[in-house]
N, C-alpha and C positions, 0 to 999 in steps of 0.2 A: 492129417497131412495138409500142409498147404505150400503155393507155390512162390516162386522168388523171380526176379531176374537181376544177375549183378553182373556187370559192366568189369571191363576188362580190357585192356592194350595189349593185342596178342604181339606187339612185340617183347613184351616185357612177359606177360602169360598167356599163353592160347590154350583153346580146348585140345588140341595136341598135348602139350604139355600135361595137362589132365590126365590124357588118358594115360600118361607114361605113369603117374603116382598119386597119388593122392595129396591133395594139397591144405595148409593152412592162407584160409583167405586172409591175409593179415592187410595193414595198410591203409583201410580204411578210415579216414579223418573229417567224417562229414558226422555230427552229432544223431541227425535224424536217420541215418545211415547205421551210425553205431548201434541208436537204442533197436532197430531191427535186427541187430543182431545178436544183442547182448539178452532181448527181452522176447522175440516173437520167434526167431528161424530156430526150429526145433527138430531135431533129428530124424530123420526118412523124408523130409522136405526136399520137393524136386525144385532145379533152378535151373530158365534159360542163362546160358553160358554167354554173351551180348560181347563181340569184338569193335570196339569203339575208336577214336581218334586209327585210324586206319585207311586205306584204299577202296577196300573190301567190309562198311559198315555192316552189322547187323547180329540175329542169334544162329550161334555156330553152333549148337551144342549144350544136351542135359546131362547137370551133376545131381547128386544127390547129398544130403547134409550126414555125414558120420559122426559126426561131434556138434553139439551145440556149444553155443557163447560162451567164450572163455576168455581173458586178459589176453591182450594180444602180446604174446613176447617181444616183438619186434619192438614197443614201446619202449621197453627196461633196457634196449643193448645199444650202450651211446655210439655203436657204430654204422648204426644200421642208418639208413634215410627215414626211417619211420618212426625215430628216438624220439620219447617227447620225453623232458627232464622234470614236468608237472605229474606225469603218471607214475605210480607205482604198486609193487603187488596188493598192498594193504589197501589200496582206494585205486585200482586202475581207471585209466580215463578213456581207455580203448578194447575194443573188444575182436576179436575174432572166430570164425568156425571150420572146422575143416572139414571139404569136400571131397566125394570120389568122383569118379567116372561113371557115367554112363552108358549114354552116347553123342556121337558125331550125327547133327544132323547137314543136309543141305544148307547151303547160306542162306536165311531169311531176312532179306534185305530188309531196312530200315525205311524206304519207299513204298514195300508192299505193305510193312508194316501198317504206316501212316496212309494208307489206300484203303485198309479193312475198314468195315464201320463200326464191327463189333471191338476194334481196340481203340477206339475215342476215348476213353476214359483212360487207360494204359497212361501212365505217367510219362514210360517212352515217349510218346507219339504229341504229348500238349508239348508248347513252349516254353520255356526256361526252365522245362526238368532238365538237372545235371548230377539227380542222385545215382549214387553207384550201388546202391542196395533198393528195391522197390518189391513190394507186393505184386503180385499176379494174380488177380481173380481166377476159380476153375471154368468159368465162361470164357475169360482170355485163353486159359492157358489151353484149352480143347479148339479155339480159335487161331491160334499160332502154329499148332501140330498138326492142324487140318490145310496150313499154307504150303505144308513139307513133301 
């Protein structure tokens, strides 16, 4: 098993949302973002739930991985915002995975976040990360669950 954290606009999807259904993380457009999803996030993988461009920054909340890496449909449906007309099923150029629910946790602010010493290395927490898919070491991830 290992750990994820993927970013998210709970205005668009919160961990709420989540917990109502299980979701296809689709939408994702960042290559290095991709190949974690298409190539590493493997099924019973836990992932902080991370509420971003927001009021209220930070991780709200663990999914769990039900599906690994799959073409993301959203790519192939020229109506969707997430169309790319370069991808398609035979060679897709995006990938997706679908997650459940977990749980809800407390908000772990982005401040405390970057206050731990033990998540320095957390991609979160350096500057100019802006991936929406990241690793989680098991030393981060017993370090985040220990701020809750």
């Amino acid at each position: 098993m290992a750990y994820w954290l993927f970013k998210t606009e709970p205005d668009t999807f919160s961990i709420d949302d989540l917990a109502r259904a299980n979701t296809v993380w689709e939408g994702v457009r960042n290559y290095q973002a991709r190949n974690f999803l298409r190539d590493r996030v493997q099924v019973g993988d836990r992932v902080f739930i991370y509420h971003s461009s927001c009021k209220r920054v930070g991780i709200a909340g663990i999914g769990k991985v039900e599906r690994a890496g799959f073409p993301d449909p959203f790519a192939f449906d020229p109506t969707s915002p997430y169309f790319d007309d370069k991808s398609n099923p035979e060679q897709p150029r995006w990938y997706a995975v679908e997650l459940g629910f977990e749980r809800k946790l407390p908000l772990v602010p982005l401040a405390a976040l970057k206050a731990n010493p033990a998540l320095s290395g957390l991609p979160l927490v350096q500057k100019g990360s802006r991936l929406s898919v990241m690793p989680v070491s098991e030393a981060e991830w017993q370090a985040i669950l220990s701020m809750v």
